[in-house]
C-alpha positions as CSV (number, residue, x, y, z in Angstrom):
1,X,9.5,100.5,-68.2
2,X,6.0,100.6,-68.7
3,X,4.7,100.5,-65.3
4,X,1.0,101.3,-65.9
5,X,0.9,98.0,-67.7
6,X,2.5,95.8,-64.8
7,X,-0.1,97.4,-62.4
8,X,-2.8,96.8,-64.8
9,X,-2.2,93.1,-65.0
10,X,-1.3,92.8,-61.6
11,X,-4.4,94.7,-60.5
12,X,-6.6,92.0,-62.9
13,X,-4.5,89.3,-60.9
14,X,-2.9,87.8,-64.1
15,X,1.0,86.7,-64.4
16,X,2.5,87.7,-67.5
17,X,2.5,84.4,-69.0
18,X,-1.5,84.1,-68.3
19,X,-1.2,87.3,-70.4
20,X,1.1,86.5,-73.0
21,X,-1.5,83.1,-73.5
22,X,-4.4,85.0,-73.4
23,X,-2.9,87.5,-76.2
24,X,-1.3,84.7,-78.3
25,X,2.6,86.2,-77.7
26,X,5.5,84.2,-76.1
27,X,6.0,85.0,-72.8
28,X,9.3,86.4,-73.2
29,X,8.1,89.1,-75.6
30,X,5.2,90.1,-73.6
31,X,7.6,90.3,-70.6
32,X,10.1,92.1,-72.5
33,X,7.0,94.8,-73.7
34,X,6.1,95.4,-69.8
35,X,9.9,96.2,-68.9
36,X,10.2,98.1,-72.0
37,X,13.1,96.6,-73.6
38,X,10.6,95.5,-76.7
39,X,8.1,97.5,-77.8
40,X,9.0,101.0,-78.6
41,X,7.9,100.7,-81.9
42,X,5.0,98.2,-80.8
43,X,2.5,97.0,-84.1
44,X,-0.7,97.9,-83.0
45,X,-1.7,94.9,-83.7
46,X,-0.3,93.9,-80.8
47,X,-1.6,96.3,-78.8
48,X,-4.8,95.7,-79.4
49,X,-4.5,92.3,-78.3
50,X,-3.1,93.5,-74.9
51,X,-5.5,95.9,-74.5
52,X,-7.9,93.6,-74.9
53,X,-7.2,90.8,-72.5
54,X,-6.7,93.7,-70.1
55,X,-9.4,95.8,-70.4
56,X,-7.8,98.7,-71.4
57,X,-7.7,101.4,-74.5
58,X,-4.7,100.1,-76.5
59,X,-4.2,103.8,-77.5
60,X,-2.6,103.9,-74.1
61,X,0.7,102.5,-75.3
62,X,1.1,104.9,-78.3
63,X,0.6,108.2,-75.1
64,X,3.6,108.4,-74.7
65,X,5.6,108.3,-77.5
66,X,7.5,111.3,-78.9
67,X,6.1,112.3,-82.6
């Protein structure tokens, strides 16, 4: 679960479908990045485009990942 990036969208006042639009993903995928069950190996790409629409470095996501 990727907390850090519900309270960042909640913080901005978005839902996750405002952000999911705003990043051009489907809702269900966003949601599924924010609970963690998609995105472990998340294309930065797509990461950038969160990051972006949230006003955050997209770098963020990759923190936390083992090497």
């Amino acid at each position: 679960m990727r907390e850090w990036l519900k309270e960042i969208r909640e913080k901005k006042g978005l839902s996750q479908y405002q952000v999911a639009q705003q990043a051009k993903l489907s809702q269900s995928y966003y949601a599924g990045i924010e609970t963690g069950d998609r995105g472990h190996k998340l294309p930065v790409k797509t990461a950038k485009k969160i990051a972006k629409v949230l006003g955050f470095d997209w770098t963020k996501f990759y923190e936390d990942e083992k090497v």
